[in-house]
N, C-alpha and C positions, 0 to 999 in steps of 0.2 A: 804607054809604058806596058810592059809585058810583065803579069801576072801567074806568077806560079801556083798553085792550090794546092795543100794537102791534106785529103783526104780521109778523114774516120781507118786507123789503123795501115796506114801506106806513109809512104818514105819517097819526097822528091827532092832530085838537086836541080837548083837554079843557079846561070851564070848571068844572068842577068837580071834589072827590072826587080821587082819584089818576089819575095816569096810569103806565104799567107796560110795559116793555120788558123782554122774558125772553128768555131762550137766545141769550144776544149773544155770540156766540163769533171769528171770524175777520174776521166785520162789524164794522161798529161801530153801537151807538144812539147817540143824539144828544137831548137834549132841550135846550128853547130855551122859556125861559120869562119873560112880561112881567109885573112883579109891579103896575105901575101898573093893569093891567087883570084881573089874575087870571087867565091864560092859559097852557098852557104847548101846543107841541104835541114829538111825538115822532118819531124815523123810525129805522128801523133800515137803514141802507145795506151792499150788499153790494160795488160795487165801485168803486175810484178814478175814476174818468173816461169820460165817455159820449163817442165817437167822432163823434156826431152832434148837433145839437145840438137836436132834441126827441125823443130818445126815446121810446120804447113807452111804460116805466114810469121818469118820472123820478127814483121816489126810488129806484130801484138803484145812482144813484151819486151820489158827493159832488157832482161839479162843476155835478149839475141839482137834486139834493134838498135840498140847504142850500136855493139861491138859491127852489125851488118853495115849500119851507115857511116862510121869509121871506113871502114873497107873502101866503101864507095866513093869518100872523098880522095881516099889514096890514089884510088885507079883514076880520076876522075883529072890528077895532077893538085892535089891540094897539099897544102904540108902545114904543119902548129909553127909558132902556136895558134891555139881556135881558140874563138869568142862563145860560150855557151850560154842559153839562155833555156830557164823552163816555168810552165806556167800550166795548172790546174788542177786536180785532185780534190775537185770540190767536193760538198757533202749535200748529192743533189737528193730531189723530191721529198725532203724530209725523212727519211728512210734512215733508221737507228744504225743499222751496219753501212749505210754510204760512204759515211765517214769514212771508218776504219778501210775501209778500200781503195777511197780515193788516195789514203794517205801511205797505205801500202804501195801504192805504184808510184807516188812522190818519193819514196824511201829508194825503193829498188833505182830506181833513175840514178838516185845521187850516189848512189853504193855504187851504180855500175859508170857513172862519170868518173869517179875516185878510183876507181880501179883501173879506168884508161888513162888516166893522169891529166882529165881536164874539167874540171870542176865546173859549175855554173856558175856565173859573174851574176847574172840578172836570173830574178826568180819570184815570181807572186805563182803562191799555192796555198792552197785551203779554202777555208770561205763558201757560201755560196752562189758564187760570181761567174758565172758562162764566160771564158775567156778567148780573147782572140792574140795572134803573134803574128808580126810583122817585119820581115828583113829589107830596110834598102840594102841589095847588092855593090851599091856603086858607092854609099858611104859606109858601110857597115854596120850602120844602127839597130840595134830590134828595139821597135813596142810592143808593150802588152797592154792591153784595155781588156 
């Protein structure tokens, strides 16, 4: 079965097979998948809000990376409703401000899901639990461990 990966701060669609977001820890992944077309793509974002409004890399943050991968499922022939799921923002290495960071980029997420009109269905954030996310394409399912 064919394996999608996504990356520390990158954004993949998969049409097939799984797609796979690993070591989600103070980030958060995102997966955003359209079951009318069997599509899902992924991103793992690291921080709430881009000061600019085309960044270098937009999927380092919520407020360009939701609205960029939107885009992409468009062109890609996807259409809503989408299944959303997010997962991480933990409060890693002990670190008094972690918290408050991880949980600023949990926030910006769902601010910027809300403002595209598709919420998160499925969500484990906080905590400090290294997360993983997993799409079957072909039933629609996501895990999170």
């Amino acid at each position: 079965m064919t394996v999608t990966s996504v990356k520390f701060i990158h954004c993949e669609i998969a049409t097939a097979g799984l797609l796979r977001i690993d070591h989600i820890g103070a980030g958060v992944g995102v997966i955003i998948y359209s079951a009318s077309r069997k599509i899902g793509v992924g991103l793992h974002i690291l921080a709430p809000k881009a000061e600019i409004l085309k960044p270098t890399n937009p999927i380092m943050y919520a407020n360009t990376a939701i609205p960029h991968a939107i885009e992409l499922l468009k062109k890609s022939g996807a259409m809503p409703p989408y299944s959303v799921a997010i997962a991480g923002g933990a409060k890693m290495l002990g670190k008094a401000g972690a918290l408050a960071i991880g949980q600023k980029v949990v926030d910006a997420v769902k601010v910027t899901l809300n403002e595209a009109g598709i919420p998160a269905k499925l969500e484990k954030t906080g905590g400090t639990a290294i997360r993983s996310m997993i799409l079957d394409i072909d039933d629609g399912k996501i895990k999170i461990t």
